[in-house]
C-alpha positions in Angstrom: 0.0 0.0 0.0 1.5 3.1 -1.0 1.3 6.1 1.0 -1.6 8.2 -0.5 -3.9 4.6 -0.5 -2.8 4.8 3.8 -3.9 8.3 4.2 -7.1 7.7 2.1 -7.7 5.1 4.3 -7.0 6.5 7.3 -9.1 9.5 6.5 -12.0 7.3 5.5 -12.1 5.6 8.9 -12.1 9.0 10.8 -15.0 10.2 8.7 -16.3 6.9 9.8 -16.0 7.0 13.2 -17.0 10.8 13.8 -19.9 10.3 12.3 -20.9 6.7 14.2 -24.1 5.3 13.3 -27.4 6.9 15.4 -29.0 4.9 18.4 -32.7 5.7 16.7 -34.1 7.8 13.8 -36.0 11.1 15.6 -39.4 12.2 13.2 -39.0 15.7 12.7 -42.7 17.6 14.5 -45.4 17.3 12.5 -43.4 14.6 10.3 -43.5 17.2 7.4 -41.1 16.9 3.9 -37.3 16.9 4.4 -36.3 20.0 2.2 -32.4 18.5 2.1 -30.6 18.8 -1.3 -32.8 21.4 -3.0 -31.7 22.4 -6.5 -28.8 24.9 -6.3 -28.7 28.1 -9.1 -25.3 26.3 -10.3 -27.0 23.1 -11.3 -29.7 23.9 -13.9 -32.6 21.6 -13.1 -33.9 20.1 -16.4 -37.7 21.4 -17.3 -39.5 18.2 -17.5 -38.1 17.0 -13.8 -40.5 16.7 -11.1 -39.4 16.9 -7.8 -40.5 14.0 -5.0 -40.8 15.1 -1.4 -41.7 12.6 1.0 -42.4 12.7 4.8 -39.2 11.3 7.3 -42.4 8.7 7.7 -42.3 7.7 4.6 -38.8 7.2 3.9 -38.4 5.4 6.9 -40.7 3.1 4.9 -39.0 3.0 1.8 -35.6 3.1 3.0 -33.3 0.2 5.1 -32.1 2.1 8.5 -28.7 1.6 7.1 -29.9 4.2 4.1 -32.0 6.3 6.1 -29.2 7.1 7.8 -26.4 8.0 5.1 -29.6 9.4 2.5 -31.7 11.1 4.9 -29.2 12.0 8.1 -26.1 12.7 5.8 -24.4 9.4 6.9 -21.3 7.5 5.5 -21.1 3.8 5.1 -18.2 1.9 6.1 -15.5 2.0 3.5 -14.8 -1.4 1.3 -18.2 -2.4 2.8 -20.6 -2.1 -0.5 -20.3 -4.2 -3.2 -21.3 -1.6 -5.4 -17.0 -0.5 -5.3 -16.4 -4.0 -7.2 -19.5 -3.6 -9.7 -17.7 -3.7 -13.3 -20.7 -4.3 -15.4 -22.1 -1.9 -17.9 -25.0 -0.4 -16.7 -26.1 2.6 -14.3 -26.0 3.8 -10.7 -29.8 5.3 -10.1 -31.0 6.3 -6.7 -32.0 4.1 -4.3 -34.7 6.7 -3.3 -36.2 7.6 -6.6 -34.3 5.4 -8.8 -33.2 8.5 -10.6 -30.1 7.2 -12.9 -27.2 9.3 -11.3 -24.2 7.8 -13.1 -22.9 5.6 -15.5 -20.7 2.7 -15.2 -18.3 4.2 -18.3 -17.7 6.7 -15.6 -16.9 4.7 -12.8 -12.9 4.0 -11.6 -11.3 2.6 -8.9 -10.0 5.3 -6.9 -8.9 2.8 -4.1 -10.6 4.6 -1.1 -13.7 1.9 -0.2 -16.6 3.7 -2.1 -17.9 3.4 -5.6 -16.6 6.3 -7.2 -17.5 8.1 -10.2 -15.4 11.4 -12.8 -19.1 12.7 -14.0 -22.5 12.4 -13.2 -25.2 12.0 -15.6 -27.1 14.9 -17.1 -29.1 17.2 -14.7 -28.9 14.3 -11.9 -27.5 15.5 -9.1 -27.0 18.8 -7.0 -24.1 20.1 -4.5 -23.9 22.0 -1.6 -21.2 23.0 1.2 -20.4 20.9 3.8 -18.6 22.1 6.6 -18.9 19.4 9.0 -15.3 18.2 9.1 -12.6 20.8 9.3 -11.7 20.6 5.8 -14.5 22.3 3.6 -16.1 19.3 1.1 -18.6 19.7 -1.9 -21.6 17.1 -0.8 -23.6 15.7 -3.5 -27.4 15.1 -3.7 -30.3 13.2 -5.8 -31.5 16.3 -7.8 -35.1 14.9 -7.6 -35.1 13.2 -4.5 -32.5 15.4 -2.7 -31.0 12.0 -0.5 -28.0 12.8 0.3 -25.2 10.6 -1.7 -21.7 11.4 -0.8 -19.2 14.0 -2.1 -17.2 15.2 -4.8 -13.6 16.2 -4.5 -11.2 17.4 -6.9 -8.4 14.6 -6.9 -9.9 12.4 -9.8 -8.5 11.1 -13.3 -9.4 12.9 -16.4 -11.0 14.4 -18.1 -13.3 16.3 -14.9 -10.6 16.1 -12.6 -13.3 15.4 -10.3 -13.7 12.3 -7.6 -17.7 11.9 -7.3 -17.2 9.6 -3.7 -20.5 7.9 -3.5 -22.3 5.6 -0.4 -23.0 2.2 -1.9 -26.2 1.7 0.3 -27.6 5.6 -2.2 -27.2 3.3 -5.1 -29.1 0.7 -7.1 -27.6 -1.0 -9.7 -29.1 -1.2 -13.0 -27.5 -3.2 -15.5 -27.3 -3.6 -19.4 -27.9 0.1 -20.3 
């Protein structure tokens, strides 16, 4: 293991472990739609896309606790734990909340840090905000119609974005042939 692959590592298991995984899931009052991952004026949202909201009740429903926690309460997922990072197949990474197709596998690479990971998202799929959670400043990443959180972007990736899209496995459903 060289020594970036040991500090990716290490950094991925600090992010872990700051962020732990919560005792029990709190409804918000009045169990009204979580407005998380709305539509920034940088990412144009494409005409014909309708937006889903869904009560925390709902998701709670639709989601495993292990993905209401990283979609819904801006978790991580352990690192080398999805087997999403070892998915070669041609085909597409949609939502697991709205199955939205976020990515495709022609994008996908290896980048060696324990999460599928992604140089460019598809067309009008996704939006970004600031996080400033840890005490380096990040770029998180959203479903643009679902707005689940997903994971974040950084800007150590291969060509030709330059960009590292670092995405939970348990956001994901893979869809393959397309």
């Amino acid at each position: 293991m060289n020594r970036r692959d040991f500090l990716k590592r290490c950094a991925s298991l600090a992010a872990f472990a700051s962020t732990g995984f919560p005792r029990s899931f709190a409804t918000p009052a009045g169990d009204q739609p979580h407005q998380m991952g709305k539509p920034l004026p940088d990412n144009p949202v494409d005409g014909g896309m309708v937006r889903i909201e869904r009560t925390e009740t709902e998701w709670k429903h639709l989601l495993t606790p292990q993905q209401f926690w990283v979609m819904r309460l801006r978790g991580t997922e352990p690192p080398f734990s999805s087997p999403l990072d070892h998915e070669w197949a041609k085909g597409t990474y949609d939502c697991a909340g709205c199955a939205l197709p976020l990515f495709s596998s022609a994008t996908k690479f290896d980048s060696h840090t324990g999460w599928p990971s992604f140089y460019a998202p598809l067309l009008h799929a996704i939006a970004t905000m600031p996080d400033h959670e840890l005490p380096e400043p990040r770029t998180e990443v959203h479903c643009r119609r679902c707005g689940c959180h997903l994971g974040h972007v950084f800007n150590d990736g291969p060509p030709p974005t330059g960009l590292r899209y670092c995405i939970n496995g348990v956001a994901l459903r893979f869809v393959g042939g397309k």
